[in-house]
N, C-alpha and C positions, 0 to 999 in steps of 0.2 A: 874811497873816502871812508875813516870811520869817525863815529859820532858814537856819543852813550855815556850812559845808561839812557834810554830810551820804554817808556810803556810799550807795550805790543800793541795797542790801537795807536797809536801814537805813530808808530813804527809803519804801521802799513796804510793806514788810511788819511788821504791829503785833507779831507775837513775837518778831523780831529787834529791832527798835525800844525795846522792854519792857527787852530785855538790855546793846544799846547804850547807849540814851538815855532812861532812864524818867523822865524829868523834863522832856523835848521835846514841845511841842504841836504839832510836826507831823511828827516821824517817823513812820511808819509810814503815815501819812496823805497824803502830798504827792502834789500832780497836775498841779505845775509843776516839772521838772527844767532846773535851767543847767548846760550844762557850761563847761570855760575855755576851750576850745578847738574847731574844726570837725570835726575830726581827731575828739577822740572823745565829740562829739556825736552826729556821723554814725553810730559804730561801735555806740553802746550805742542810739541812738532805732530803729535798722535791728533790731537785736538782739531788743530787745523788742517792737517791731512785727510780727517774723516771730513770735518764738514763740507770742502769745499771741493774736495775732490784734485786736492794738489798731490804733487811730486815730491817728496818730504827726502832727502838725502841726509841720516844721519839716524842719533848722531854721532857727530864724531869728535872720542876722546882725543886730548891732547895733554902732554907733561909727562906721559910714561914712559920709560926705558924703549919699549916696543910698540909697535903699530897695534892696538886692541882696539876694534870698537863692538859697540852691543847689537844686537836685534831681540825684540820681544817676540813674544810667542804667536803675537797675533799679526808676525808680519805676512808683507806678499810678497810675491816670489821679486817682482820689480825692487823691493828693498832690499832681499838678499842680493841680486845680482848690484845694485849701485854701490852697500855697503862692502862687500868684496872686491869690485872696484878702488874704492876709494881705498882700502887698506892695504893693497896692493902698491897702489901709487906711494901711501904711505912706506911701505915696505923698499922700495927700490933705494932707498939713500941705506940701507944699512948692506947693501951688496949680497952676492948668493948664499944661498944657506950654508951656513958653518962657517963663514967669512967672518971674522975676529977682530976686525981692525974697529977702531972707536968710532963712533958715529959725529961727521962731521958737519955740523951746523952753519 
């Protein structure tokens, strides 16, 4: 299910959620956040991965020609291995390297 534009407490927390949006079926519940930008994707997935001691996967771009996503410098090894992952996965729809043919959506 998606729903949005959505606050980030809003997003994750069911009493705020209640207050915001009591008519949303996935505020306070969501375990997929987008943001519009890298800028503050990075600032808020960073944010809440330090305080709380989560599992932060990303992030990850989308609309490029190719699979590119970023890591910062202050990642862990856990984020290199997930982000690698995931760009992988991303990688497999364009076929083996040197493989030419247009990318089929």
């Amino acid at each position: 299910m998606v729903e949005g534009p959505i606050q980030y407490d809003a997003a994750v927390d069911p009493e705020v959620a209640a207050a915001k949006l009591p008519h949303s079926q996935v505020a306070g519940r969501a375990t997929v956040l987008i943001f519009p930008d890298l800028n503050t994707g990075n600032s808020t997935y960073k944010a809440v991965q330090r305080s709380v001691d989560a599992v932060a996967i990303g992030p990850v771009l989308q609309g490029l020609r190719r699979p590119v996503n970023d890591l910062s410098r202050g990642c862990t090894v856990a984020d290199i291995v997930n982000t690698v992952a995931i760009t992988a996965i991303q990688a497999q729809q364009f076929g083996p390297p040197g493989h030419r043919e247009q990318r089929k959506d």
